[in-house]
C-alpha positions in Angstrom: 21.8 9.3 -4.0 18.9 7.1 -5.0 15.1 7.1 -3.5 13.7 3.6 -3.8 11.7 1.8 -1.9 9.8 -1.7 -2.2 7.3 -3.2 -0.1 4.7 -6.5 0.2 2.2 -6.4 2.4 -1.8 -6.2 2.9 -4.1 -3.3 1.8 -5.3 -2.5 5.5 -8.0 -0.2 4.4 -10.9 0.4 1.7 -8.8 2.2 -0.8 -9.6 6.1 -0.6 -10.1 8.5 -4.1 -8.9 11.6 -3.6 -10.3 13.9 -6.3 -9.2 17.8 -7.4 -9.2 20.0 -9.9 -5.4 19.0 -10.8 -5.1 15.5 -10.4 -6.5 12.6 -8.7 -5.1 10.5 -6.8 -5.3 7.4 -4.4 -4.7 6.3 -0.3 -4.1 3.6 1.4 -2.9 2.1 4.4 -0.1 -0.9 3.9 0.2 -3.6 6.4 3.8 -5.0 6.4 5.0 -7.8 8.4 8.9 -7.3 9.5 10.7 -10.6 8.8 12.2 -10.9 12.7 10.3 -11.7 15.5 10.0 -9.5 18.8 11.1 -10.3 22.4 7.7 -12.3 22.5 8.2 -14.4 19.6 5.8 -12.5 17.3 6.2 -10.7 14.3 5.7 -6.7 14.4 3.6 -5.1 11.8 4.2 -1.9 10.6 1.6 0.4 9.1 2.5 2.7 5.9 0.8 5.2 4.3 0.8 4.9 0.3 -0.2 7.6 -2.5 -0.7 6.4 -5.9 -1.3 8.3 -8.9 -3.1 8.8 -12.0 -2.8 4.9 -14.0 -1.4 3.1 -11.5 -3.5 4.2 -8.3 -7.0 3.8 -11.0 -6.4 -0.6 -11.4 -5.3 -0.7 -7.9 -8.6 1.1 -6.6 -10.3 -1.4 -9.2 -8.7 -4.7 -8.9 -7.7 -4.6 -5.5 -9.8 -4.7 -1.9 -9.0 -4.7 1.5 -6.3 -7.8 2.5 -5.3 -8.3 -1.0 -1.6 -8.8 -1.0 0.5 -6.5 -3.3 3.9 -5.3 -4.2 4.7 -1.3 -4.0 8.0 -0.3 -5.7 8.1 4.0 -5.3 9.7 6.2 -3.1 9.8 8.0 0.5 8.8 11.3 0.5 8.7 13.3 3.6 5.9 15.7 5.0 5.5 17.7 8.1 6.7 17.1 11.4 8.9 14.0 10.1 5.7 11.7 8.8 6.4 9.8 5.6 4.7 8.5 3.3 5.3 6.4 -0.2 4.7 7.6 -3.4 4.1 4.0 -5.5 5.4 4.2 -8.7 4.2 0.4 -9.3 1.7 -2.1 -7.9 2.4 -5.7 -8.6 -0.9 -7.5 -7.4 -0.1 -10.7 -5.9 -3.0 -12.0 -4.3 -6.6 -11.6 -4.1 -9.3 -12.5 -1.3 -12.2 -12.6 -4.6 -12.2 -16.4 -4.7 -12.6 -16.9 -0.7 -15.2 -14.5 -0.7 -17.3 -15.7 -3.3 -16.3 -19.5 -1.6 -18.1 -18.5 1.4 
């Protein structure tokens, strides 16, 4: 069996360093659009919880801000009471809100 999971969507929150005497690592909240729409003829979003580690969580929190657009590749690891999360393994950064906020 294989754990994999890729997502785009929007970074929903300020990105959240999470420091200890171990490790430290990174939150955030992913905004993901589903690709159907609903009974009303509007897309769903769906809101997921992303940890990333060590290199990869360190550019993200550096590069990226809220509503940038980026790529997760990782995997679905389950915690109490059936909440998920995603463990990224890889952010692609695909957009960045820098040039309309420095346009305004």
């Amino acid at each position: 069996m294989m754990n994999n999971v890729v997502l785009i969507g929007r970074i929903n929150n300020d990105i959240e360093k999470m420091e200890s005497e171990e490790k430290t690592s990174y939150r955030l909240m992913l905004k993901v659009m589903r690709n159907f729409k609903n009974a009303n003829g509007e897309y769903d979003t769906d809101y997921i919880p992303i940890e990333l580690t060590s290199y990869v969580g360190s550019n993200t929190f550096e590069y990226c801000k809220k509503n940038d657009l980026i790529g997760i590749k990782g995997r679905i690891e389950s915690i109490e009471n059936n909440i998920i999360r995603v463990i990224a393994d890889r952010v692609t950064f695909l957009s960045s809100n820098q040039k309309l906020a420095t346009q305004s």
